[in-house]
N, C-alpha and C positions, 0 to 999 in steps of 0.2 A: 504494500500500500504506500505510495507515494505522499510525502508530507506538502503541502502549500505554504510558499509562505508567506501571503497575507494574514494578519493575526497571528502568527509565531511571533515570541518574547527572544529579543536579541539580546536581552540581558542590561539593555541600557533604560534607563527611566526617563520624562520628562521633569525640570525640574519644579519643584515648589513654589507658590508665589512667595512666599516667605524666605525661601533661597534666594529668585530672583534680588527681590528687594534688598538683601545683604551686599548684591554687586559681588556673589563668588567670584563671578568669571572675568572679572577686571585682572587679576593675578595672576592669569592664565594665559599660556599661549597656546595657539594652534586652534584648531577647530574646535568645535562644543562638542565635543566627544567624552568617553572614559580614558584617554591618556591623557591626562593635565599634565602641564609642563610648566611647574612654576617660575616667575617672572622673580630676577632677586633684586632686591631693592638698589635705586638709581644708587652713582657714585659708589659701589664694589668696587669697579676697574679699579680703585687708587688701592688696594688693599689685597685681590686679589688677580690671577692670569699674568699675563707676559708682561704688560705695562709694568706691575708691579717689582718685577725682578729685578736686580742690581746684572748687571755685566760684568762677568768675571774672567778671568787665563782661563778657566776649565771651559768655560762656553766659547773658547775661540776654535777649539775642533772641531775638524769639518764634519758635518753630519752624510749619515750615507745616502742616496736618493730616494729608498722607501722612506726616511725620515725625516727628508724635506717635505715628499706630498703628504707625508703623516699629520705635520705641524703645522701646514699650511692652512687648514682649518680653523685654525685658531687666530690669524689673524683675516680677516674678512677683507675682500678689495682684493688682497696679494695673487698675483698669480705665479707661477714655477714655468721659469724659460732654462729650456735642457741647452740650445744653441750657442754657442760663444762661450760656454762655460758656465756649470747650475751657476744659477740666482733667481732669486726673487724679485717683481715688480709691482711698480703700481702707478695706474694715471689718473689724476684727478682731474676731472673737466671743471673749469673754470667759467667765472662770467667771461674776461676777456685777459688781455696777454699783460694787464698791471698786477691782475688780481694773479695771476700762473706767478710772475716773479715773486709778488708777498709770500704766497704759498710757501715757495722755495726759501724766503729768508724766515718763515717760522721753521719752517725744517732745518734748516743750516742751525738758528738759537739751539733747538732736541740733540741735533747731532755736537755740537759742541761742549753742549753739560755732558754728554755719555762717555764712557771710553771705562775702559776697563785699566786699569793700575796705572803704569807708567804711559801706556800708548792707547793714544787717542782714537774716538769711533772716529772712521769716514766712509761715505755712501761710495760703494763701487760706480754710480753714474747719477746724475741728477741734473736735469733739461726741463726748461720751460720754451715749447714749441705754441706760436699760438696761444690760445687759452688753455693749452692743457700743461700741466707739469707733470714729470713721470720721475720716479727715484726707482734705481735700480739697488739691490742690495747683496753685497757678496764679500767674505773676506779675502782681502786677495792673498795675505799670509797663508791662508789656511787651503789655500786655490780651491775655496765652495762656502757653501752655506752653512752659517755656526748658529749655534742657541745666542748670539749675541745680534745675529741679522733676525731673527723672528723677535728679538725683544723690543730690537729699534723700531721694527714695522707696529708694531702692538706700540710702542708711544709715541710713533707717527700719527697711529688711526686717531689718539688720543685731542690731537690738538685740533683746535678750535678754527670751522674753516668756514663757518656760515655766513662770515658776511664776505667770501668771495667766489660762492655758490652764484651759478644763475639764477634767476630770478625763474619761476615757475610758472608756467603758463597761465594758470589761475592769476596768481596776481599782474601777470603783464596787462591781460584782460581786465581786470579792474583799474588798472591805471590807465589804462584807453580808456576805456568809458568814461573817467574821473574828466580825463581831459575833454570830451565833446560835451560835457554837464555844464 
């Protein structure tokens, strides 16, 4: 006898109005489902993940290539370029080519406070083409990518770039209109 299954219990409920009204699912990420994935509260990054880690002699070893795409995860944006020799990259699109250079001098301030003991971080490449700036990341002592190039790109992503972000089509649209009012 074959089961139907409209009216079969998939094990999930709908919720209570009294749930609702608490705002469970504000904490939550992902669909309204039964895997909840809790949201951890704003301002972590300074205390935990890659941002937070010092840069040390032991993170200037080169990592092996499953353990670059391993770690790549964890900094968001980065991508893994095999060609020319592993590193890590990343482009940020920009309003336009003043805002690409700021970019670049808050990334030169990060990579200046960094470095590990006596020698200093520096970015295997970093280009402001246009509106976009790209920083490439590799140590070249180490001829590859170290736990000290995943730390830089984690307090890359860290810094503050919204007032050289484009402007979003929604609001371009409302300053057009502002203007024919």
């Amino acid at each position: 006898m074959e089961k139907s299954l409209v009216g079969e219990d998939f094990g999930a409920r709908d919720a209570y109005a009294g749930e609702i009204e608490t705002g469970f699912g504000s904490k939550s990420l992902g669909n309204a489902d039964t895997l909840h994935i809790m949201k951890p509260p704003s301002g972590i990054e300074q205390f935990i993940g890659l941002g937070a880690m010092e840069m040390t002699a032991e993170g200037e070893a080169a990592l092996k290539p499953e353990e670059v795409w391993t770690r790549r995860s964890r900094v968001p944006g980065w991508q893994v370029i095999e060609e020319g020799g592993l590193r890590i990259a990343q482009t940020f699109k920009l309003r336009d080519g003043d805002a690409a250079a700021e970019c670049l001098e808050r990334f030169r301030a990060v990579e200046a406070a960094a470095g590990a003991g006596d020698a200093p971080y520096a970015f295997h490449a970093a280009r402001a083409e246009g509106a976009e700036a790209t920083v490439e990341l590799r140590t070249a002592a180490a001829e590859g990518v170290t736990q000290n190039d995943f730390i830089m790109a984690a307090r890359l992503n860290q810094v503050d770039l919204k007032d050289l972000l484009p402007e979003d089509r929604e609001q371009a649209m409302k300053k057009k209109r502002m203007m024919w009012v």
